[in-house]
N, C-alpha and C positions, 0 to 999 in steps of 0.2 A: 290821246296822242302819245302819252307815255306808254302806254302797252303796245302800241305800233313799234313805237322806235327801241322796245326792248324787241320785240318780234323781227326791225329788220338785223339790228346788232347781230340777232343766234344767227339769224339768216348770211350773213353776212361773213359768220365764223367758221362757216364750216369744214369739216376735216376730209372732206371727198377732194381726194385731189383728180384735176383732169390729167390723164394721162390715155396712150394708149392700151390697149385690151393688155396685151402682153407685157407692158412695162409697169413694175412696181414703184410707186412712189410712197415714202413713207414723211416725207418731210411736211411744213406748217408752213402755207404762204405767208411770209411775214409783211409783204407788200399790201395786201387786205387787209392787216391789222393797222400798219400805218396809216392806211388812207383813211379807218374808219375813226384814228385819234385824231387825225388832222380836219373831218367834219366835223366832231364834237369838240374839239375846242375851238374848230371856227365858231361856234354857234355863240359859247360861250364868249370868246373876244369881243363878238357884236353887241352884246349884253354888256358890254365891261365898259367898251370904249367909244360908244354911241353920244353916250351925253359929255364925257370929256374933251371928245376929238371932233365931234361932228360928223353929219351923212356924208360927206365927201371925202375926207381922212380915213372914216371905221369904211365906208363902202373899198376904199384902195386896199387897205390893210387886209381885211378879209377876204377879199377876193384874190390876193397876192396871197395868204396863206395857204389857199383853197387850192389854188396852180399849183403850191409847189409840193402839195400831197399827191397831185394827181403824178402818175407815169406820164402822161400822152403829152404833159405840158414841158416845155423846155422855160428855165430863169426869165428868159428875156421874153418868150410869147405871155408869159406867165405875166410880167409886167402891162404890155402893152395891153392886154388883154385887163386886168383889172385897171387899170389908167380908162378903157372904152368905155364898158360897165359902171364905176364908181361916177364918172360925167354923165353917164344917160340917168342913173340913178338922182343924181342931184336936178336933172334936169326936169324928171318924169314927176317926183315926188313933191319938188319944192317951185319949181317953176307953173309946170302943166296941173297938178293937182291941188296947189298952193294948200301945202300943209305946212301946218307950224311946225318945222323941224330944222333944228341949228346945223347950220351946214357949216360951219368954221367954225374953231376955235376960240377965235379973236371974236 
């Protein structure tokens, strides 16, 4: 799995910029850089704050950080959108599949 995700990272890096035939771009999307720090330290966050915060606090958190790497997300879809997510996740994993997983803090 590590060799993938070093494979999609280059993939990800790349210096081909889209443009058309006749126009020179020489510049580095710095947007595809950011997005791809803002997955690796989601990954990372879920790792961190799982067991302190719980499925339902880390599921918001990270999927709120997740929206606000992406362009397509505006703050506020970015919220409601993980507020949906982190509730179905708590719902799916700890309700429907009843696994032992701390869903609050408290």
């Amino acid at each position: 799995m590590a060799l993938l995700a070093v494979i999609l990272a280059i993939g990800a890096l790349s210096f081909r910029p889209v443009a058309p035939r006749d126009e020179v771009v020489d510049s580095f999307d710095l947007g595809a850089l950011w997005s791809l720090v803002v997955v690796g330290a989601v990954f990372v966050a879920f790792a961190l704050l799982l067991k302190p915060l719980g499925l339902a606090l880390t599921c918001f958190v990270v999927l709120f950080l997740a929206g606000i790497g992406s362009r397509l997300l505006p703050p506020l879809e970015a919220f409601i959108t993980a507020a949906i997510l982190s509730a179905s996740a708590v719902v799916l994993f700890v309700l429907l599949l009843d696994l032992q997983i701390r869903t609050w803090p408290w």
